[in-house]
C-alpha positions in Angstrom: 19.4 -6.6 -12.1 16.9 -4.7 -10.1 14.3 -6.2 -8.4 10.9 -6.1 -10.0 7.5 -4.6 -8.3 6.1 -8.2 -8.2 9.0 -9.8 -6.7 8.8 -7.4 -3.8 5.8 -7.7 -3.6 5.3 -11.8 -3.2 6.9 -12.4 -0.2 4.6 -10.0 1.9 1.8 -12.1 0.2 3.2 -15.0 1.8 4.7 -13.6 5.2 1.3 -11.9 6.2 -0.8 -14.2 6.1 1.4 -17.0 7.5 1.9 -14.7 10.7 -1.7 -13.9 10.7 -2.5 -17.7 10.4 0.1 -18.7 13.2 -1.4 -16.2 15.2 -5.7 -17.6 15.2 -4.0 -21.4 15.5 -2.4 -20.3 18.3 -5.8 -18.5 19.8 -7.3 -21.2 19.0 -5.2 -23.8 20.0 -4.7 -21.9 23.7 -8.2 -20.8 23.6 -7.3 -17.1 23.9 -9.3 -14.4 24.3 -9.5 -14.3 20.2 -11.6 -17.2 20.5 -13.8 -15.3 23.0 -14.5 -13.0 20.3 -14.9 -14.9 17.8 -17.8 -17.1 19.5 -19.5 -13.7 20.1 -19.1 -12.4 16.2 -20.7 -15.9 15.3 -23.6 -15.4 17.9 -24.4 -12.5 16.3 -23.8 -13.4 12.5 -25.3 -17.1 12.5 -28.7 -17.4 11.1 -29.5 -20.5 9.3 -31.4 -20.7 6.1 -31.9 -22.0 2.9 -29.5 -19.4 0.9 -26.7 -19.4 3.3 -26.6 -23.1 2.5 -26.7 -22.5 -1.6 -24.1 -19.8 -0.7 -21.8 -22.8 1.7 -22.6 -24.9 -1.0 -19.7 -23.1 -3.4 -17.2 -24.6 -1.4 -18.0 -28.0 -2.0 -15.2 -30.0 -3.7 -18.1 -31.3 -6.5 -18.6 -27.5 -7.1 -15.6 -25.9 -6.9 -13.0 -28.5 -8.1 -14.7 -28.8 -11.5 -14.1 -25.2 -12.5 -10.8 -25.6 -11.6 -10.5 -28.7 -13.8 -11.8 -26.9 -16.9 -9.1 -24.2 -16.3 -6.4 -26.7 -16.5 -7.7 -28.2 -19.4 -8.1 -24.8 -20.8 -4.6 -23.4 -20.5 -3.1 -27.1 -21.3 -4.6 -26.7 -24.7 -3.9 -23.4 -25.4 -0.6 -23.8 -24.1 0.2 -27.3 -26.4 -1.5 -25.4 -29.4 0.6 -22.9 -29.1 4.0 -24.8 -28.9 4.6 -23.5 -25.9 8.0 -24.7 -23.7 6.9 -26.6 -21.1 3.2 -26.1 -21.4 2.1 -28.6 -18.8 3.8 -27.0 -15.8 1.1 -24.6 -15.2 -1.8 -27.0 -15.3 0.5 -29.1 -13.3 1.2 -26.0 -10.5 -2.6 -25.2 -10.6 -3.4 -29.2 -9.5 -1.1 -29.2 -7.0 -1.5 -26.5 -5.1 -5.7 -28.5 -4.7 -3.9 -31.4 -4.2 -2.5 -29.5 -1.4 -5.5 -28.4 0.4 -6.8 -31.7 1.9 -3.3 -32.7 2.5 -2.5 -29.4 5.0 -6.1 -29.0 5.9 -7.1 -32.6 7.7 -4.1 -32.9 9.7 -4.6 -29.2 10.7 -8.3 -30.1 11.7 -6.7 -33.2 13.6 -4.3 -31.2 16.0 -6.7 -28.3 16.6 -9.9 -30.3 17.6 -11.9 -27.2 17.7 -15.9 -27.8 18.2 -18.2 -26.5 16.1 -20.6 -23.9 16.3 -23.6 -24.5 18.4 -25.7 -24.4 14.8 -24.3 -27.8 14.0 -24.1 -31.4 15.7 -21.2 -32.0 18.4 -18.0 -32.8 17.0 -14.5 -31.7 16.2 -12.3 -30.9 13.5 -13.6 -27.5 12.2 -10.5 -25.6 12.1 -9.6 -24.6 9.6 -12.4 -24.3 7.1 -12.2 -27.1 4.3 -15.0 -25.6 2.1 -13.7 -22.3 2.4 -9.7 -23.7 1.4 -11.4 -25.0 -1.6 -12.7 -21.9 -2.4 -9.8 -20.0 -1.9 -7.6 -22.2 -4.1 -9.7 -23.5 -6.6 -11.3 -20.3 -7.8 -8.2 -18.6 -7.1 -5.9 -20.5 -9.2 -8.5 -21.0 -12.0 -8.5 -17.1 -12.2 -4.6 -16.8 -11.6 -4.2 -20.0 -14.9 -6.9 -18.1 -16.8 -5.2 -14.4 -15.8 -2.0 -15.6 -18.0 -3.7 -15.5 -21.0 -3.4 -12.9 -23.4 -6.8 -10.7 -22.6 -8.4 -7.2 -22.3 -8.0 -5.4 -19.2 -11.8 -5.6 -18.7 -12.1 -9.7 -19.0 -9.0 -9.4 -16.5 -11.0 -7.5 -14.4 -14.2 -9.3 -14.5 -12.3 -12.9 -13.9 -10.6 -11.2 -10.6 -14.5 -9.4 -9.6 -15.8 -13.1 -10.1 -13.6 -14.7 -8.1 -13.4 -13.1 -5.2 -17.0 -12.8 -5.3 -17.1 -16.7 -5.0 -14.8 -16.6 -2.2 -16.5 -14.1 -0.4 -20.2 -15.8 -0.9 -19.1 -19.1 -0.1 -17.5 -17.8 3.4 -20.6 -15.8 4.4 -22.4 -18.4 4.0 -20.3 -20.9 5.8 -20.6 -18.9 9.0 -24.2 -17.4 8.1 -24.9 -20.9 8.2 -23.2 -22.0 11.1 -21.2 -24.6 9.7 -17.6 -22.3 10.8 -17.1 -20.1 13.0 -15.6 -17.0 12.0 -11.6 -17.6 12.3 -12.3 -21.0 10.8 -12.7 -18.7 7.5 -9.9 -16.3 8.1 -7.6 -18.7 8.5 -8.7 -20.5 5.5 -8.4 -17.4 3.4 -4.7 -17.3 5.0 -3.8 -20.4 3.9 -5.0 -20.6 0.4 -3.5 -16.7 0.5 -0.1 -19.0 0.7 -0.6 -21.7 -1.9 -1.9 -19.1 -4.3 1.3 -16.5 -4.1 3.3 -20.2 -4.5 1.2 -20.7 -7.6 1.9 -17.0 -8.9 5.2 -17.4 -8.5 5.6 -20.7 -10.6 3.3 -18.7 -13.4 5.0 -16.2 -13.5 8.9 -17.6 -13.5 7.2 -20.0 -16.5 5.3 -17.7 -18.8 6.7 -16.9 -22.0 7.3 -13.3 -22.2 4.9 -10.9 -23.7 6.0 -9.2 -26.8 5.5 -5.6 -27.9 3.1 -6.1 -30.5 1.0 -8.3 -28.5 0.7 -5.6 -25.8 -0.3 -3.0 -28.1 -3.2 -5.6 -29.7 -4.6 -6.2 -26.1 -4.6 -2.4 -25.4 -6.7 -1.9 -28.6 -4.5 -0.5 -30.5 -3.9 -2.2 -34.0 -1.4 -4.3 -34.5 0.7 -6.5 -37.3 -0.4 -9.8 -35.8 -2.5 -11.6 -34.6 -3.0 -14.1 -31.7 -5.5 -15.3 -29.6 -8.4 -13.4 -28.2 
């Protein structure tokens, strides 16, 4: 059976970003000349104020979780409604891979000590980003759960537009703000880069297959039945 477009394309999703993540951890671990850089890019980004808190402020888990947990609900429902085989293992893929965040992201912070930018009090711990993780994954896998849907090409659209708009305004305003430093966002975005091709995967070796007729309806052209809009 040949292999299809997705398949191939997965495992780059996954190999990328885990060399690219290996790769700041170790800067940052060695304190390489990456590092240098990056202090530089954050001298020259950083400028605290009250939007590029709002903007931080995405990333919170109070913020961010929540939409996440009306996406499960969401697709749980439609899923059940629709009799669906095995209707809770999306939902239950989707809470994992948050569940996974804290538990990869605190012992990360741990090991790395890095300090924090010179915008925030001493301490340690701010590699890699925890606000922008939750970001990443929470938005990301809402959109991915809410992607398997039946919809129009245009809603598809606008639920991928939105969420990387979320990700991108909550990890300007992490470092506008000072609270990261550059790489602590990068490697962030690597990471939940990981978790979410994981979650793909799982969606997409569990959805039930599309038929014909339902593919023609969502293109706008008429069709026989009916199913959800």
């Amino acid at each position: 059976m040949p292999v299809s477009a997705p398949s191939r394309v997965l495992p780059a999703l996954v190999g990328l970003p885990v060399l690219l993540f290996a790769l700041i951890t170790w800067q940052v671990v060695a304190d390489g000349p990456l590092v240098g850089v990056d202090e530089r890019l954050s001298r020259a980004l950083v400028h605290p104020d009250r939007f590029s808190e709002l903007l931080a402020d995405l990333g919170n888990v109070q913020v961010a979780v929540p939409v996440l947990v009306v996406a499960l609900a969401y697709v749980a429902w439609h899923g059940r409604a629709r009799g669906v085989d095995r209707w809770w293992l999306p939902p239950l893929a989707g809470a994992l891979a948050m569940v996974l965040v804290p538990a990869l992201v605190a012992p990360l912070k741990e090991w790395t000590d890095r300090p924090g930018t010179p915008a925030v009090p001493p301490a340690v711990g701010y590699y890699p980003s925890g606000h922008t993780a939750t970001a990443v994954v929470a938005y990301g896998a809402a959109t991915l759960l809410l992607l398997g849907r039946p919809r129009s090409p245009a809603v598809r659209r606008t639920l991928v537009v939105l969420c990387a708009v979320l990700v991108l305004a909550t990890s300007y305003g992490l470092v506008r703000r000072g609270y990261h430093w550059p790489l602590d966002v990068v490697a962030s975005w690597c990471l939940g880069a990981v978790l979410l091709a994981a979650l793909a995967l799982v969606l997409r070796r569990t959805s039930p297959p599309v038929s014909r007729s339902t593919r023609r309806s969502s293109s706008g052209t008429p069709s026989s039945s009916t199913g959800p809009s």
